[in-house]
C-alpha positions as CSV (number, residue, x, y, z in Angstrom):
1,X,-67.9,19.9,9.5
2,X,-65.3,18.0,7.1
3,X,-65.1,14.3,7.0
4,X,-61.8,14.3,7.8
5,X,-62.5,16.1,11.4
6,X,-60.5,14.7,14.4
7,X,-63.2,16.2,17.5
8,X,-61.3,16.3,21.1
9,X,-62.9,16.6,24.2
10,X,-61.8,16.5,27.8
11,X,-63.5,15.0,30.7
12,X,-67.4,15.6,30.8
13,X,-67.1,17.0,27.4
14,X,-65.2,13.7,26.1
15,X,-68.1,11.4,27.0
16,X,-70.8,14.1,26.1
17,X,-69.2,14.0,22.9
18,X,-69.8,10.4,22.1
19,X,-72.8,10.5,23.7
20,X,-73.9,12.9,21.0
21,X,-72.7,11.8,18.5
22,X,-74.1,8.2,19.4
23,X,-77.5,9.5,19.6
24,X,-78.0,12.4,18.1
25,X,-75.7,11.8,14.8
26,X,-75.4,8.2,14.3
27,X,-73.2,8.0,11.2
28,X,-71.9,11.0,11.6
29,X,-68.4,11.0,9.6
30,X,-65.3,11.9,11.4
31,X,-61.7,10.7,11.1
32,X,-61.0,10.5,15.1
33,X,-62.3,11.5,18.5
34,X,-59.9,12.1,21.1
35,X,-60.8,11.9,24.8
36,X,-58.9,13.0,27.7
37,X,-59.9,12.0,31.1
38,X,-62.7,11.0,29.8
39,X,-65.2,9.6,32.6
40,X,-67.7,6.6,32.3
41,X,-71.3,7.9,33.1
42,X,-73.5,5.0,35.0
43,X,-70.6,3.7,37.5
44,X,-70.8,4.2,41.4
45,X,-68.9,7.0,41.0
46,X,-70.7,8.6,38.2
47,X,-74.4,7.9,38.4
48,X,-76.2,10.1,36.4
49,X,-78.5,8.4,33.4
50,X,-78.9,11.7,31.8
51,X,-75.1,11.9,30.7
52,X,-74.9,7.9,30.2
53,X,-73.8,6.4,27.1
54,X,-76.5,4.4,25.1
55,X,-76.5,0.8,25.1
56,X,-76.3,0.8,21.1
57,X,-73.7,3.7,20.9
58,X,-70.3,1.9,20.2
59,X,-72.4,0.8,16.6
60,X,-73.9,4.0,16.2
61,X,-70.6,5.7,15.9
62,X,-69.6,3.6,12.5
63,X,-69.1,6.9,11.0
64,X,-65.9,7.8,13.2
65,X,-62.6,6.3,12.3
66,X,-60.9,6.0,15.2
67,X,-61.9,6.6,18.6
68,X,-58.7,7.1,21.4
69,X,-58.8,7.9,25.1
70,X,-56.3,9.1,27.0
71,X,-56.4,8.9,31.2
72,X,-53.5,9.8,33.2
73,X,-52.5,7.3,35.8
74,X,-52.2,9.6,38.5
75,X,-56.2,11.4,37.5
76,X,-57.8,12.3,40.8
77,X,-60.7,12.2,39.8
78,X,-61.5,10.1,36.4
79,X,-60.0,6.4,37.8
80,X,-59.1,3.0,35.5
81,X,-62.8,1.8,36.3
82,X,-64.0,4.3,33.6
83,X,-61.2,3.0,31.2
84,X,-62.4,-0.5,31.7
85,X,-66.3,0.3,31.2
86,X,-65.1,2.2,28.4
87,X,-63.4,-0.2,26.7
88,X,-67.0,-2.9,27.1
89,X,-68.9,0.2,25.8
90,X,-66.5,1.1,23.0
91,X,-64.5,-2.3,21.8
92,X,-62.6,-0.9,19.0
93,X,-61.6,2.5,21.2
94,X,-57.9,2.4,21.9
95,X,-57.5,3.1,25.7
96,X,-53.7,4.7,26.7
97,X,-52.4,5.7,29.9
98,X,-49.8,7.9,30.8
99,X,-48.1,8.9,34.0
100,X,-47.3,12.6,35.4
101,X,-50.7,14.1,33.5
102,X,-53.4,14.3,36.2
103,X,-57.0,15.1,35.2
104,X,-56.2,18.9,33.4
105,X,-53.0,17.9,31.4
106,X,-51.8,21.0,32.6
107,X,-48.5,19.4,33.8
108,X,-46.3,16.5,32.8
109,X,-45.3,14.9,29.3
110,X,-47.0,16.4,26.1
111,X,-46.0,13.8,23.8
112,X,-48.6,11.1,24.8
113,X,-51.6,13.9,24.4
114,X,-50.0,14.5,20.5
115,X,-49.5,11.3,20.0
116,X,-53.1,10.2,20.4
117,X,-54.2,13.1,18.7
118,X,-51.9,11.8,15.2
119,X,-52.9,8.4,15.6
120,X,-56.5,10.0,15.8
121,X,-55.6,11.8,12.8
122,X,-53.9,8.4,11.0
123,X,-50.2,9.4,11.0
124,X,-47.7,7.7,13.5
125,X,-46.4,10.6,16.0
126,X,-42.7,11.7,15.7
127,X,-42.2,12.3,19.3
């Protein structure tokens, strides 16, 4: 895969992706990763150590430029507790909500999915 890669994942395959990549590639060089809905593995709601990100994973990730997660407000089933253990787990990951999305993205505004996406990428979005 190129170095200039932007990787996307939604919900269990957003935070398997960084779990991955934190400890099965550390170093690995990307340009982004994009999450959507992406839930924290270890909370109440989400206990199961076999999907939990590692303790050293936000420094094993150097390799990835930027890292951006997007939750809707109204997701029924990824909530802002996963945003905020994110955010401890991955300091430099830029956390945005939106409103109207859910947990699919099937509905609601597009513009603040492709908007994370090109800031993922490096460019500023034109919508």
């Amino acid at each position: 895969m190129a170095p200039g890669a932007v990787l996307i994942g939604h919900s269990l395959g957003a935070s398997h992706l960084l779990r991955v990549l934190a400890i099965r590639r550390p170093g690995f060089r990307a340009r982004g990763v994009v999450g959507l809905a992406a839930p924290f593995w270890g909370l109440a709601d989400w206990d199961a150590s076999g999907y939990a990100f590692p303790e050293c994973g936000a420094r094993r990730l150097h390799g990835i430029g930027r890292i951006e997660l997007l939750r809707s407000a109204d997701d029924e089933v990824v909530g802002t507790a996963d945003d905020d253990a994110c955010g401890r787990a991955l300091p430099r990951a830029r956390i945005t909500r939106t409103e109207g999305n859910g947990h699919d993205f099937a509905s609601g505004p597009l513009a603040p999915v492709s908007g994370t996406v090109m800031r993922a990428i490096g460019r500023q979005s034109a919508v």
